[in-house]
N, C-alpha and C positions, 0 to 999 in steps of 0.2 A: 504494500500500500504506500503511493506516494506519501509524503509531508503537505501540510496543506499550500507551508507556499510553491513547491511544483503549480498544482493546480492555478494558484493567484496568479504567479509567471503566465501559465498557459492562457489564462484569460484575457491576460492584458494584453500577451501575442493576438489573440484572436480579433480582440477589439480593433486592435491599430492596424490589423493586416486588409488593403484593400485601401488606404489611402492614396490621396489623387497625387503627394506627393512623394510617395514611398513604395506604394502597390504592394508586390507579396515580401517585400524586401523587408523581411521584421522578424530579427533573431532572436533568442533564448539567450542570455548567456554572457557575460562580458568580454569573452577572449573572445575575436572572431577575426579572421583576416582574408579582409575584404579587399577587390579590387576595386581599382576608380572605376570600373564599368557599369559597380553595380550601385554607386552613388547616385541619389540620396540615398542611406539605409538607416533602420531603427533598429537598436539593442535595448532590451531587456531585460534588466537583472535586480536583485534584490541586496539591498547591502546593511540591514541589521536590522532585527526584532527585538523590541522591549518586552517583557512578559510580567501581568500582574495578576496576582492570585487573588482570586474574589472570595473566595471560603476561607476558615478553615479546616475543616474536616474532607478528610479526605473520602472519595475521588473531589478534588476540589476543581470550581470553574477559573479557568485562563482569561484574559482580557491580553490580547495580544498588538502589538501595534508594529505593523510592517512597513520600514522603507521601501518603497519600488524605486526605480530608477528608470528612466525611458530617454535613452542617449539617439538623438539625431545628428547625422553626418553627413557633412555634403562636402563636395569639394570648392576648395577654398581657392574663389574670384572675385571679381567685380562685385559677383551679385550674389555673392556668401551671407551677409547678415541676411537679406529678402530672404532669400532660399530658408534660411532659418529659421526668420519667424514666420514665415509660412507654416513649415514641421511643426513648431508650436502650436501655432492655433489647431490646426488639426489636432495635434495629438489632445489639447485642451477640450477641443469637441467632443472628440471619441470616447475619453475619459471619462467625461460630463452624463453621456448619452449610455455608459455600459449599461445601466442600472444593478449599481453596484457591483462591478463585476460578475453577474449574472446569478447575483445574490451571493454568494460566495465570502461577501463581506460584509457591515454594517454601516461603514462610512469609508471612504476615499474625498482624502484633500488634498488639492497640489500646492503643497509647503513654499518650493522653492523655484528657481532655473538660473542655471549658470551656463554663459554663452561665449562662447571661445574659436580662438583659430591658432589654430600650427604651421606656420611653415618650416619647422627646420625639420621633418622629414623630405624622402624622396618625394613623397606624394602630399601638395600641402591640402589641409582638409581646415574645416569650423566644424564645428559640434555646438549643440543646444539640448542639455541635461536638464531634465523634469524632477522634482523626486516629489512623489506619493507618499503619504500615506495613507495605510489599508488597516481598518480595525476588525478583527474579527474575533471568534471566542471559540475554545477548546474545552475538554473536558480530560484532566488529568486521568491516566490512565488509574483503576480500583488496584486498590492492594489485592495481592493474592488470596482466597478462598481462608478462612481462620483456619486455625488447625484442631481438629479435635482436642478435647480432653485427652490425657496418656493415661489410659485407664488400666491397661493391660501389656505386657511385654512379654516375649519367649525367644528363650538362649537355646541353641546347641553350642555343646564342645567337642572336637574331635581332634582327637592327641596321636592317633596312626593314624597309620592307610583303611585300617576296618572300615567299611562303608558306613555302619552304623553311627551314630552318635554316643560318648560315653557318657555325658552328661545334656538331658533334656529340662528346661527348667522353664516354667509359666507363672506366673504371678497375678495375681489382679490386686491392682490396690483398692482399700477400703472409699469409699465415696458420702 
């Protein structure tokens, strides 16, 4: 069984994929090595959950809060920042419009965006980072089944090779 943010990741892929500025080009994942062919493209990734315990008694409820991240990249010209905040608002639409991640969540708000350009690679690119948060709720896994009462116990002892036991012993204790 996945983790639930697999699922949030997969969601937010699903939302964003099919934009006018991006199309199917919307990855999972932070590591990804793309060519400039395939610019503009969208990544995907999640980079920390705070977790608050609502109970105490255990199985206890989680209140979880999820950074998303939704990185846009395009290749860096003229008309880089346009290109970018273009990718923004869409992604701002999409995000608006999931309903809730298709419940999956209880709230999503776009916290932040931080808007950049590189050229001291070969290939110079801008990017336009989103970060989310996604609140949803778990349920700590139950302790294991209690264990009985130890009411009763039984020994063998075997001191050769005889198959038998030499010593058999049972007990019950008093209750």
């Amino acid at each position: 069984m996945a983790h639930n943010r697999q699922a949030i990741r997969d969601a937010v892929v699903a939302a964003l994929t099919g934009l006018p500025s991006t199309g199917a080009s919307v990855f999972a994942g932070r590591v990804y090595q793309h060519q400039e062919s395939e610019l503009p493209l969208l990544r995907v990734y999640t980079r920390q959950e705070l977790v608050e315990y609502m109970d105490e008694q255990s199985p206890r409820d989680m209140r979880r809060v999820l950074t998303i991240e939704v990185r846009g990249i395009a290749s860096a010209n003229d008309s880089a920042d346009a290109v970018l905040d273009v990718m923004a608002l869409e992604i701002e639409d999409a995000m608006d419009t999931s309903e809730f991640l298709n419940g999956l969540v209880s709230d999503l708000q776009l916290k932040d965006a931080d808007i950049n350009a590189d050229g001291s690679a070969e290939q110079a690119f801008g990017d336009v980072v989103l970060r989310y948060e996604a609140t949803y709720f778990t349920e700590e896994k139950a302790a294991a089944a209690p264990v009985d009462d130890f009411i009763t116990f039984h020994a063998e002892s075997q001191l050769d090779a005889d198959p038998e036991p030499e010593l058999v012993t049972e007990e019950t204790l008093p209750q």
